[in-house]
N, C-alpha and C positions, 0 to 999 in steps of 0.2 A: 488367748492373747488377741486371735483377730481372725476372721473371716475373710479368705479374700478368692476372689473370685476371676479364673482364666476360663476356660472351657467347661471346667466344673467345676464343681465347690471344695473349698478347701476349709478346714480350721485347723488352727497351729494354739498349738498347749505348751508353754514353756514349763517344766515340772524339776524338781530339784531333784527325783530317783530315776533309778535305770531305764530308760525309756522304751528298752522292750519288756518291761513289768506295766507299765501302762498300757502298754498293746494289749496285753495280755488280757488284762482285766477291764480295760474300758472302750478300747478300739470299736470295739463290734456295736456297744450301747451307744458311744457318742455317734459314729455312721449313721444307724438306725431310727436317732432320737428324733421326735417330732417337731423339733427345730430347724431341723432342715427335712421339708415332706419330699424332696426328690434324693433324698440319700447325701452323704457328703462321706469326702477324702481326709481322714484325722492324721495329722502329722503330731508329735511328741519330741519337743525338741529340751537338750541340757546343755547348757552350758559348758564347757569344757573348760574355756579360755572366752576372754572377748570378743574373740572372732572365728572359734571354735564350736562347734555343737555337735553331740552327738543327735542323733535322727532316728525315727520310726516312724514307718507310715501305715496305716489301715486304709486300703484303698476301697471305695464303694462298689462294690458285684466283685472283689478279688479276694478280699480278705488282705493278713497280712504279705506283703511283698518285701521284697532287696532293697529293693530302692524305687524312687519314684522321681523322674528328671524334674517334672514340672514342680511336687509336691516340695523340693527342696527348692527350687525357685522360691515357694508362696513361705517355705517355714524362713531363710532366710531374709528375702524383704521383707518379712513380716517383722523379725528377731531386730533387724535393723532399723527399723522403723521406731521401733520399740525403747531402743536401745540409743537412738540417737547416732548412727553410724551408717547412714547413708554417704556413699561414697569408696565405702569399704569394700574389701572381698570376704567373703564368709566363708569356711571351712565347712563341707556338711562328713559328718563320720556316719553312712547309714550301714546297714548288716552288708550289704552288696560290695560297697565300696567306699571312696572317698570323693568327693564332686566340691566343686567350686562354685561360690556364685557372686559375680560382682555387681554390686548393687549400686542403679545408679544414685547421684546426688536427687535430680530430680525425678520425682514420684512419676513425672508423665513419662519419662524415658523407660527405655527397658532392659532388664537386668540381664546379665549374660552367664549365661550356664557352660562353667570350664571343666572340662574330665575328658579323662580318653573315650573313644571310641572302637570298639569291640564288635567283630563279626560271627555272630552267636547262632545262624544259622544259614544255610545255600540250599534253595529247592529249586525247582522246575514245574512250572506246570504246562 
C-alpha cells in the first residue's frame, strides 16, 4: 500500500486473508527483499470494520513480534491515507493487543498512539 518512513522503514500490505498467514509466508521475504537494501519493518493489515484492522508486523533483525507501537502508527496513517479517513481514529487488533491511533487531518501533523501502558520489567543495575 505505501512505504513510510519514521526512524526505520516501514511497508504496510492491506490483504484480504488472515494476516498472520501472510507473516508467515512473506514477512521474512518482503524484509529481506532487495527493495529495501537496509532491511525493512512489513506490517499486514485487514480490514475488519472502516476503522478497524487486524495487524501483523515482521520486524527487521526480530522477526515476528506482538506488536510494534510505531509499526501501527505507519499501518494505520497509512490505511487512512488510503482510505480517505484522515482525521479518524484507527482501531489496530495486533496478536499483543489492541492500540489506538488517531490520525491527524493534516499529513504534516502527527498522529497519536492511544493504548495502555504496561510495566513488563524492574531491574537494577
Amino acid at each position: 500500500m505505501v512505504t513510510a518512513s519514521f526512524r526505520h522503514p516501514y511497508a504496510v500490505f492491506e490483504i484480504d486473508d488472515d494476516p498472520r498467514d501472510a507473516l508467515q509466508t512473506a514477512g521474512e521475504f518482503l524484509s529481506n527483499h532487495e527493495t529495501f537494501p537496509d532491511r525493512c519493518n512489513i506490517e499486514f493489515v485487514r480490514p475488519i470494520a472502516p476503522q478497524i484492522l487486524d495487524f501483523t508486523v515482521y520486524e527487521r533483525g526480530a522477526g515476528p513480534t506482538l506488536a510494534c507501537g510505531t509499526g501501527c502508527v505507519a499501518a494505520a496513517t497509512a490505511y487512512a491515507h488510503h482510505h480517505r479517513l484522515r482525521g479518524q481514529t484507527i482501531e489496530i487488533h495486533a496478536p499483543g493487543g489492541m492500540l489506538k491511533v488517531a490520525v491527524p487531518v493534516d499529513p504534516g501533523d502527527h498522529p497519536r498512539l492511544i493504548g495502555p501502558a504496561t510495566r513488563v520489567f524492574t531491574g537494577e543495575v
